[in-house]
C-alpha positions, -999 to +999 in steps of 0.1 A: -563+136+252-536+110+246-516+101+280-476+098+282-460+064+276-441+042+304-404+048+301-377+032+322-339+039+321-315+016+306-288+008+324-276-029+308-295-053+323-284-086+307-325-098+311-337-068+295-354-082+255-373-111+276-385-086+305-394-061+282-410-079+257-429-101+285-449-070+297-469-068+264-471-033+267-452-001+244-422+009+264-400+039+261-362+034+263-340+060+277-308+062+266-308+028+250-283+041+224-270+070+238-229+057+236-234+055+196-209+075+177-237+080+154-254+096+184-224+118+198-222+132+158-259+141+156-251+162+194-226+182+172-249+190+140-267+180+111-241+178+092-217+156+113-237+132+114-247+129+078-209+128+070-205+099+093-234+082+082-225+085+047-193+070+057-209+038+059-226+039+022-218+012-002-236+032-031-267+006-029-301+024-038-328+027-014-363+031-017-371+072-011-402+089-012-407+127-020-436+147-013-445+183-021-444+207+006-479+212+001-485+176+021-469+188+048-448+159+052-477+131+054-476+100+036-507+086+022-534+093-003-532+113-037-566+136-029-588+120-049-575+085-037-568+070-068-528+074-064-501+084-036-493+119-027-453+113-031-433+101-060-410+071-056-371+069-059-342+049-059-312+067-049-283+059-026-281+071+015-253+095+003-276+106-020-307+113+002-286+127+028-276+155+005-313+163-004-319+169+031-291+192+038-303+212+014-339+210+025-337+225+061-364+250+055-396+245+074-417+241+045-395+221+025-406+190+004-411+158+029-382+131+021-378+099+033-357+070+031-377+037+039-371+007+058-338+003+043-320-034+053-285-014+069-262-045+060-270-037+028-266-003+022-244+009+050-221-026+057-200-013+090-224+005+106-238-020+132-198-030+143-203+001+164-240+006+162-259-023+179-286-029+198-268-043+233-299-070+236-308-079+204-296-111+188-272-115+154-307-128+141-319-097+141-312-073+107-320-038+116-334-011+090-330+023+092-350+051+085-340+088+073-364+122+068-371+158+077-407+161+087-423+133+078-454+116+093-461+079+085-499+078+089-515+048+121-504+016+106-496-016+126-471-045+125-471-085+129-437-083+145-419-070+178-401-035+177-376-018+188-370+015+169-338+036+180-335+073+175-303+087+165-305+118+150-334+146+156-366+136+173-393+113+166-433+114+183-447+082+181-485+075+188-499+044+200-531+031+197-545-007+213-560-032+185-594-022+195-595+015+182-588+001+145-627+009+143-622+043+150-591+051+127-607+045+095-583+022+080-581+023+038-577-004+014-559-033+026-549-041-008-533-010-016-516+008+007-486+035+001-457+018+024-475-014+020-494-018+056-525-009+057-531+032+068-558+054+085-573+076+065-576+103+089-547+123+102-538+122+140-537+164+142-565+171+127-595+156+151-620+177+141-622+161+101-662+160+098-652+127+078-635+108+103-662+115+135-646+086+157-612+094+152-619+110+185-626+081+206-595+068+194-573+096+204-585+095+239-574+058+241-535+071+225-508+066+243-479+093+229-439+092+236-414+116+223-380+103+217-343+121+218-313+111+201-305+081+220-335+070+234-354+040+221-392+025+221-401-012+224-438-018+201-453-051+208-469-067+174-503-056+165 
């Protein structure tokens, strides 16, 4: 069974970035962001904080996926692999944000707003939204969905996702289980990292027998609005 992630605290230690990024290990941040007005609306509802956040817009289109409710909100592979299971949009924060109000049923169609540059869709935000150790070299990208699962995937670069609004579950996996998480075609990939093939809640798949193994290894973390998670590359 997958084991719980280290966490610590944060409580604005100026050495923070080089002390956590020197440990070469995942680490959960509590309350990394909790003092974001962003934050404070999500606390009062859904709604708040989409108003606030759509505050922000500049009208620029983002890239946004839609997937039937029959995928259950995962990302990946049309069923006989020779497409994706979502169709792909370009509409504006505003725009997604009122798609999900209306989609609050449980078995509503996934949505979700992709790795979208914020200085260029929401110019403003990070005056009151910043990380408190990250650099001015650093451009953040923001996220936005109901329940959607990206599928195992990794990154060449250090970081530090932030949860604002609703929760997030991330699972963790060490370079050495990509052999067991049955990773598809390098060269054509649905958010443009390469994916497993096999989803993390279903371990008894007959097709994906070592999927196991690598689930023992996982390391698991669910985050709050507020709280943060520090992934090292790879």
């Amino acid at each position: 069974m997958p084991s719980a992630m280290e966490e610590f605290h944060f409580t604005g230690q100026d050495d923070a970035l080089e002390h956590i990024v020197a440990r070469e290990r995942p680490l959960v941040i509590r309350g990394l962001v909790k003092d974001w007005p962003l934050v404070t609306a999500a606390a009062q509802s859904d709604t708040a904080f989409a108003r606030m956040l759509a505050s922000f817009d500049n009208g620029t289109p983002v890239d946004a996926l839609v997937m039937p409710a029959s995928e259950e909100g995962v990302i990946g592979y049309s069923a006989d692999g020779s497409g994706f299971n979502f169709d792909h949009h370009r509409a504006s924060v505003s725009q997604g944000l009122d798609k999900l109000l209306k989609l609050a049923d449980r078995d509503a169609p996934g949505v979700a707003m992709q790795s979208a540059p914020i200085a260029a869709c929401l110019p403003g935000l990070l005056e009151q939204h910043a990380v408190p150790f990250l650099g001015e070299q650093i451009k953040p990208r923001i996220w936005i969905g109901n329940r959607v699962t990206t599928p195992a995937h990794f990154d060449e670069y250090h970081n530090v996702a932030c949860v604002v609004c609703g929760v997030r579950r991330f699972t963790l996996f060490a370079p050495e289980q990509i052999g067991n998480l049955y990773i598809g075609p390098l060269d054509y990939a649905p958010t443009g990292a390469a994916i497993s093939m096999a989803r993390l809640d279903r371990p008894d798949d007959p097709r994906y027998p070592r999927l196991r193994l690598a689930l023992e290894s996982a390391i698991v973390a669910d985050l709050e609005p507020g709280d943060a998670i520090y992934i090292p590359p790879m």
